[in-house]
C-alpha positions in Angstrom: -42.3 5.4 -10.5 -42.3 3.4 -13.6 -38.7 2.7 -15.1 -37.6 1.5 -19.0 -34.1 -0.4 -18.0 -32.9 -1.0 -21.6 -30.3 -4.0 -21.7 -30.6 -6.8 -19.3 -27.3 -8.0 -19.2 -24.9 -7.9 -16.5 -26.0 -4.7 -15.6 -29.1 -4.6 -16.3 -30.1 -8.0 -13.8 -29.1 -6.4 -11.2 -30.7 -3.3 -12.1 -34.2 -4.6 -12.0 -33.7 -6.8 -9.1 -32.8 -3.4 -7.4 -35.5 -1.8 -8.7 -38.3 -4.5 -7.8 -37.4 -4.2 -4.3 -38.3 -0.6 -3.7 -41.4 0.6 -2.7 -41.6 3.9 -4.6 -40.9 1.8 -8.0 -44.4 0.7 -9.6 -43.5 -0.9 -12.6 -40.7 -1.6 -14.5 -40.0 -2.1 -18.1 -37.0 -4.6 -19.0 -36.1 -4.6 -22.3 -33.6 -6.5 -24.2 -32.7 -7.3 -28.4 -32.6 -11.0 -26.9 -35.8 -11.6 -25.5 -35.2 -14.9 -23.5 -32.3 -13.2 -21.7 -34.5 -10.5 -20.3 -36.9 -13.6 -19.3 -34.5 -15.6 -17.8 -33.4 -12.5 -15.6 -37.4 -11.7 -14.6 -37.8 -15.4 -13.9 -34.8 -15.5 -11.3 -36.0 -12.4 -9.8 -39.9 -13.1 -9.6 -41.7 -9.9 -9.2 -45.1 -8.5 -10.6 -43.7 -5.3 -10.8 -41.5 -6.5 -14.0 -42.7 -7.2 -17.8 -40.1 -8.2 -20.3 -40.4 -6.9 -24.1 -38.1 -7.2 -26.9 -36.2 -3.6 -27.6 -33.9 -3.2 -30.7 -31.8 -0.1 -29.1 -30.7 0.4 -33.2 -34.5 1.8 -33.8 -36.0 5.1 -31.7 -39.3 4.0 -32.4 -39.0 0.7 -30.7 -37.3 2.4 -27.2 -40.0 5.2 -27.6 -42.8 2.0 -27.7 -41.0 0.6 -24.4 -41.0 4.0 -22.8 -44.5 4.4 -23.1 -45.5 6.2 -19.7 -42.2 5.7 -18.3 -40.7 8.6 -15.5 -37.3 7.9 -16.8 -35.2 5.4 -18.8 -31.5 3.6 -17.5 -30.0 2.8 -20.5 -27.7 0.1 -19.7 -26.7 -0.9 -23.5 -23.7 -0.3 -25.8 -22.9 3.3 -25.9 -23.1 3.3 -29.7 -27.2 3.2 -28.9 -27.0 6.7 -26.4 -28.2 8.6 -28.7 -30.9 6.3 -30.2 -32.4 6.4 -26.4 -32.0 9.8 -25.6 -34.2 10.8 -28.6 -36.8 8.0 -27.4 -36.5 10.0 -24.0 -37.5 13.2 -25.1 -40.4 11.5 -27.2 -41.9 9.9 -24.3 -41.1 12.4 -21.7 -39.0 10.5 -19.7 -35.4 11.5 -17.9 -32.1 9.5 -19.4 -29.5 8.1 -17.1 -26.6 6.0 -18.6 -23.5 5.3 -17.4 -20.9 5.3 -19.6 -20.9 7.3 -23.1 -18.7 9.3 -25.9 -16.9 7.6 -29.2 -18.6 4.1 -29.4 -15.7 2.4 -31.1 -13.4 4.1 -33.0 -9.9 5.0 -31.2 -10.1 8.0 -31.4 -12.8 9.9 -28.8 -13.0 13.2 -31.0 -13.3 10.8 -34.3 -16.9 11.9 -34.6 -19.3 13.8 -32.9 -20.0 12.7 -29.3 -20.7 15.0 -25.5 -16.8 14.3 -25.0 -15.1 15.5 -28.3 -18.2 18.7 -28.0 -16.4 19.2 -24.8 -12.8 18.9 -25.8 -14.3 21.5 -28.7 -15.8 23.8 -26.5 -18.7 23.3 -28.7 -22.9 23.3 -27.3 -24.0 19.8 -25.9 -25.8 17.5 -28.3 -29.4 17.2 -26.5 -28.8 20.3 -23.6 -31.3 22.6 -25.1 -33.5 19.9 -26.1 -34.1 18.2 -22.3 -34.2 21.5 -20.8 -36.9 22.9 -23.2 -38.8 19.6 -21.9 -38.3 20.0 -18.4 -36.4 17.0 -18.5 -32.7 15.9 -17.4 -30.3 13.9 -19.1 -27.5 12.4 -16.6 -25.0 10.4 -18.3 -22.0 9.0 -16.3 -23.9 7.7 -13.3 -22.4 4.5 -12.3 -19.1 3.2 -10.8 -16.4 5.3 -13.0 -17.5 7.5 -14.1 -20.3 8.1 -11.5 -19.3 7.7 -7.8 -16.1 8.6 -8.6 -17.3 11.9 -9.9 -19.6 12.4 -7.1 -17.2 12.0 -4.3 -14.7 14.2 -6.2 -17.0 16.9 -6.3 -18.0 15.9 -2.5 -14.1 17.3 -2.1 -14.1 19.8 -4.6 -16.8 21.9 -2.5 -14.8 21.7 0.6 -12.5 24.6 -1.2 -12.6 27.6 -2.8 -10.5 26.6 -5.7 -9.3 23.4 -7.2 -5.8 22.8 -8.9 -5.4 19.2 -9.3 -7.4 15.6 -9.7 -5.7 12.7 -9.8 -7.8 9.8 -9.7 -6.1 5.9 -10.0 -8.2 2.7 -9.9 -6.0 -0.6 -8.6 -7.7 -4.2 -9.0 -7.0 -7.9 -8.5 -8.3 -10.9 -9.1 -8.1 -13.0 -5.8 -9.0 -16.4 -7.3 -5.9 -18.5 -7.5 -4.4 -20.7 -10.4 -2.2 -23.4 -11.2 -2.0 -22.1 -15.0 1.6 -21.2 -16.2 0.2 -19.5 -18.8 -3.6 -18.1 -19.2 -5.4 -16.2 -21.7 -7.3 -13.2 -22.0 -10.2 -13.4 -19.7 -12.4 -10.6 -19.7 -14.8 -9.9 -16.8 -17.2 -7.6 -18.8 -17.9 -6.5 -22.1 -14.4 -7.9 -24.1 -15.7 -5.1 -26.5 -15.5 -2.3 -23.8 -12.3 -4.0 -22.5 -10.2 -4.1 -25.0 -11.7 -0.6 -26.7 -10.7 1.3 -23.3 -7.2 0.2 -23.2 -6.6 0.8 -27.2 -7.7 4.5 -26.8 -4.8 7.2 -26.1 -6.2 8.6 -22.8 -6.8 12.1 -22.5 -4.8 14.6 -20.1 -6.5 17.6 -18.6 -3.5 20.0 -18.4 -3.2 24.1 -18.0 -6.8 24.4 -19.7 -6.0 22.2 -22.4 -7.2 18.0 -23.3 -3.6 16.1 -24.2 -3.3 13.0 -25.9 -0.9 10.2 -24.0 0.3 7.1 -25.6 -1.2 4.2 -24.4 0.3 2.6 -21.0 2.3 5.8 -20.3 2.6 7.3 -17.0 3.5 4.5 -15.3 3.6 4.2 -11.8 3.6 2.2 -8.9 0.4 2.7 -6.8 -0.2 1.2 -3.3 -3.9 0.3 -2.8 -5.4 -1.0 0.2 -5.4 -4.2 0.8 -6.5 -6.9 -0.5 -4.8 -5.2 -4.0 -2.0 -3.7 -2.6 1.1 -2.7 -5.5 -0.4 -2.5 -8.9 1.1 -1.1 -11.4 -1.4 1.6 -13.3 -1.1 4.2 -16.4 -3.0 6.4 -18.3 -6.2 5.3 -19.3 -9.1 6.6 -21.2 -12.0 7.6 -19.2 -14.5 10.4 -19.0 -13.7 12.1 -15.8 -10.9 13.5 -17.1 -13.0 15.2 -19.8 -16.3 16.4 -17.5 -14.5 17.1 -14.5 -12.8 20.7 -15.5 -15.7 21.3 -17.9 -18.7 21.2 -15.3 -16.5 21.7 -11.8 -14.2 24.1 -12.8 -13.0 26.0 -9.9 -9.9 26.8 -11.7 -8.6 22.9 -12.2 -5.9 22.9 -14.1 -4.5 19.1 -13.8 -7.4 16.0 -14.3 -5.6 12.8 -14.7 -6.9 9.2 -14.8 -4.6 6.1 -14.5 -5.6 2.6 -14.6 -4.1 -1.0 -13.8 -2.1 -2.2 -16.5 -2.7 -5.3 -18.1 0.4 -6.4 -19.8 -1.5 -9.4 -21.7 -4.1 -7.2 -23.5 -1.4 -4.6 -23.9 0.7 -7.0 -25.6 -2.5 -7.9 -27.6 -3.1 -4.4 -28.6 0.2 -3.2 -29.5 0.5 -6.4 -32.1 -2.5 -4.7 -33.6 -5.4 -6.5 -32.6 -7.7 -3.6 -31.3 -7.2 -2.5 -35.0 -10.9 -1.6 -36.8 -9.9 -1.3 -40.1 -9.4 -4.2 -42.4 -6.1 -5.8 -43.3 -5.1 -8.4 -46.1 -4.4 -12.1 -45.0 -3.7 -14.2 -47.8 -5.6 -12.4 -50.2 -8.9 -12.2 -47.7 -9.9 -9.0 -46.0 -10.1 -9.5 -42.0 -10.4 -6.9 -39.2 -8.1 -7.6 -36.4 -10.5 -6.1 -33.2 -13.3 -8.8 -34.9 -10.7 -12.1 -34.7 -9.6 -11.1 -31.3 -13.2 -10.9 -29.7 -14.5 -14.2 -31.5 -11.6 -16.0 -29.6 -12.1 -14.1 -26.5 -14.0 -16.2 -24.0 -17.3 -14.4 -23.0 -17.7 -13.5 -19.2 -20.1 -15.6 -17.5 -23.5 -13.8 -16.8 -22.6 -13.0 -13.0 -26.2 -12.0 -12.0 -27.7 -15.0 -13.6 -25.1 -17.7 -12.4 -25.0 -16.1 -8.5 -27.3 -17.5 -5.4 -27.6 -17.8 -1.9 -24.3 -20.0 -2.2 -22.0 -18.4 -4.1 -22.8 -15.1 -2.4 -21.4 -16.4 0.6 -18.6 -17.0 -0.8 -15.1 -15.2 -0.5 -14.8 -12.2 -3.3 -12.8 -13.2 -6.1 -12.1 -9.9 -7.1 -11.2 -6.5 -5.6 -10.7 -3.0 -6.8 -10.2 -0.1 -4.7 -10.5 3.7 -6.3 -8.6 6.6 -5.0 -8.8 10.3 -6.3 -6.5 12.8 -4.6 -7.2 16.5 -4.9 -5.0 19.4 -4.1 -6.1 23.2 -3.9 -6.7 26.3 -2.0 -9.0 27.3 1.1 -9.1 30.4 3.0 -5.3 30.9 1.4 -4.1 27.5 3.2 -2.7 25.0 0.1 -4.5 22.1 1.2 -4.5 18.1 -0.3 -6.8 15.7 -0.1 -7.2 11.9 -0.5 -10.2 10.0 -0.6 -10.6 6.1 -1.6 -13.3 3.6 -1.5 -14.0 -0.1 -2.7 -15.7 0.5 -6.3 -17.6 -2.7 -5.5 -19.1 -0.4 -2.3 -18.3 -2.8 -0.2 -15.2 -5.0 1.4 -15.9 -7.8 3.1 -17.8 -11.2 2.4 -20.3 -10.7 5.3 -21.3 -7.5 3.3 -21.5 -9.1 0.1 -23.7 -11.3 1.6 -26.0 -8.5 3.1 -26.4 -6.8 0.2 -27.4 -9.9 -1.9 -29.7 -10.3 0.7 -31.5 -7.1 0.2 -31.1 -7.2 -3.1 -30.7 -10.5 -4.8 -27.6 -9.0 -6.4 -24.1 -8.8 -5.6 -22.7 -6.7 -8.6 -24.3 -3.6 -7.8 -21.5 -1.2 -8.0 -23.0 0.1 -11.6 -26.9 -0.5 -11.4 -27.2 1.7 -8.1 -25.7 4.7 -8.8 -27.5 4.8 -12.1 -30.8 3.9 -9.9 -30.2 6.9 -7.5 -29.6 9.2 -10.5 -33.0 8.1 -11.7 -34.6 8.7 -8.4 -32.8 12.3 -8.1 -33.9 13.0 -11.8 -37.7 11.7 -10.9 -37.7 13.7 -7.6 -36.8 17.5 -9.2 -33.0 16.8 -7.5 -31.3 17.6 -10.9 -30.6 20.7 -13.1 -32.2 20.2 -16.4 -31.0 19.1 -19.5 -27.5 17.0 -20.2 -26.1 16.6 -17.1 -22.6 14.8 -16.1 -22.4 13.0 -12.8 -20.7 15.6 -10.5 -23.2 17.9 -11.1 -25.9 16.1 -8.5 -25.3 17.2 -5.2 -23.1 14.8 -3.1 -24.7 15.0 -0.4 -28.5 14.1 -1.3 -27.0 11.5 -3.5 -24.8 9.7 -0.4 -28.1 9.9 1.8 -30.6 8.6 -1.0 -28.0 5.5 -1.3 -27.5 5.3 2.6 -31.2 5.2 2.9 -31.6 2.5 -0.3 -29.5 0.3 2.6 -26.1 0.9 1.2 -24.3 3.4 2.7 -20.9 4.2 1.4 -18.1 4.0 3.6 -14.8 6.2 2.4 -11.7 7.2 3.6 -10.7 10.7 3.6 -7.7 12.2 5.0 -6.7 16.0 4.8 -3.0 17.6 4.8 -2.3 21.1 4.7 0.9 23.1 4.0 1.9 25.0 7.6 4.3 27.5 8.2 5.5 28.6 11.7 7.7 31.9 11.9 
């Protein structure tokens, strides 16, 4: 296979080192607006597979040029370029994976026209007609969340015959310690992506209909398992919420996502600093969201600063997902509860494995979106625009099991029962 990765940030390292260790991968394409990033990355990961050339994601023509001969592009990129590199797909007759998409940056998902407000709409799929008509498939949603997380609900959803509720919460912690009274905002990703996810009112999938929630409501509790433990988590905007009802459906009536609250950027936000428009300061026009990010410290490039040393080092982060699903089988009301760590894996001695095998520790994103590609490649897919839980579960679980990470989950079941 030859593969277009388009971004080579802290993704998109990870995805090529990935990628230049597999023996049904040919070539690769790793292409970046900043040039010496996507060098520096193909340096540190010294293969003959990889070739580095500078992509604008902002112009079709220059993806399509990438894509030349490609089996399929990973766009790991903004979102705001999805649609730039699905046309460039089509063009070069290559498959499109992303994993994240919708509303780029407004905060409002339906505020234009994007695969989530066409769903909320009940409207055709922007690009469906168009990958099918080319034999081609477009997955998008095919990483941590959404991606696994769809793919293990679905895993659940096909143990029963009809599905009533999905409630999925995601608990993290950072493990690191400090002597700080006081810190600042530190993101660990895109500060963009960070802050734009919190400052959206989430959507609520409820008796057939998408609900808007305010912002950090829903509050609750949530015991993950160690080492997050209690975390308090709310609402949050994310796709599942959205695709889940509209590709499963099985009858769902309840899809709800909650998140761990962060009571720093909350504060931020609800002062008004995830604001896009404008406002007056002494006479000067200044946009809020644009004054918060220039101060915001930028994450550390984790693929590019990580080695043999620091991979055998103790994680300083964990985050544990959980998605609980109640519904009906063979007339029995049945629940059940299945949770994982998103990083897909616990322990330092597997961190260190996996860096190992693939000179990458952060792969939680870059391999789903790498087995998607290798499904899509492979005839495993339905054509044209596809979300995540529409891949079988199973084939997906063994092609990552057999890429040497299999994915180890808890499941337990509980079941109404009646004696009389």
């Amino acid at each position: 296979m030859k593969i277009l990765i388009v971004g080579a940030g802290a993704q998109g390292g990870p995805c090529a080192s990935i990628l230049a260790r597999d023996k049904n991968v040919s070539e690769i394409v790793l292409g970046d607006i900043d040039l010496d990033l996507a060098n520096k990355v193909t340096n540190k990961i010294k293969s003959d597979k990889i070739t580095t050339t500078r992509v604008d994601a902002g112009k079709v023509e220059d993806i399509e040029r990438a894509a030349r001969g490609a089996d399929a592009i990973i766009n790991l990129t903004l979102t705001a370029f999805n649609e730039n590199i699905m046309q460039a797909a089509l063009k070069s007759g290559a498959h499109y994976v992303d994993t994240s998409f919708g509303e780029p940056s407004l905060l409002d998902i339906c505020a234009r026209d994007n695969i989530l407000a066409q769903i909320i709409e009940n409207r055709p799929l922007a690009f469906d007609s168009e990958f099918k008509e080319a034999g081609l498939t477009a997955l998008v949603g095919c990483g941590e969340s959404p991606g696994v997380t769809n793919i293990l609900t679905r895993y659940i959803c096909d143990k029963l015959d009809r599905v009533d509720e999905i409630h999925i919460r995601d608990g993290e912690k950072l493990l690191d310690k400090t002597e700080e009274v006081v810190k600042g905002w530190e993101p660990t990703w895109s500060p963009f992506r960070t802050l734009w996810g919190y400052a959206v009112e989430p959507a609520v999938f409820e008796n057939g209909e998408y609900r808007k929630y305010p912002i950090f409501s829903g509050c609750e509790e949530h015991n993950f398992p160690d080492p997050v433990g209690s975390v308090l988590i709310s609402y949050h905007q994310h796709q599942e919420t959205i695709t889940l009802p509209h590709f499963i459906g099985k009858g769902i009536k309840y899809v709800g996502f909650k998140y761990t609250v962060n009571p720093l950027l909350g504060a931020l936000i609800k002062m008004g600093f995830a604001n896009p428009e404008p406002v007056d300061v002494k006479g000067i026009k200044v946009i809020p969201r644009d004054v918060l990010l220039k101060l915001a410290p930028r994450p550390i490039n984790a693929f590019l600063a990580e080695d043999e040393k620091t991979a055998k080092l103790p994680p300083t982060y964990a985050e544990f997902s959980e998605v609980e699903i109640k519904g009906e089988k063979a007339g029995e009301s049945i629940k059940y509860k299945i949770w994982w760590p998103a990083s897909l894996y616990s322990y330092t001695e597997e961190q260190w494995e996996i860096y190992r095998r693939f000179g990458a520790t952060n792969i939680g994103v870059a391999l789903p979106a790498i087995v998607g590609a290798k499904m899509c490649v492979q005839g495993l897919t339905d054509k044209g625009l596809v979300s995540s839980e529409c891949l079988d579960p199973i084939k997906f679980l063994k092609m990552m099991a057999e890429m040497g990470v299999p994915l180890k989950f808890n499941e337990t079941l509980s079941k109404q029962v009646s004696i009389s």
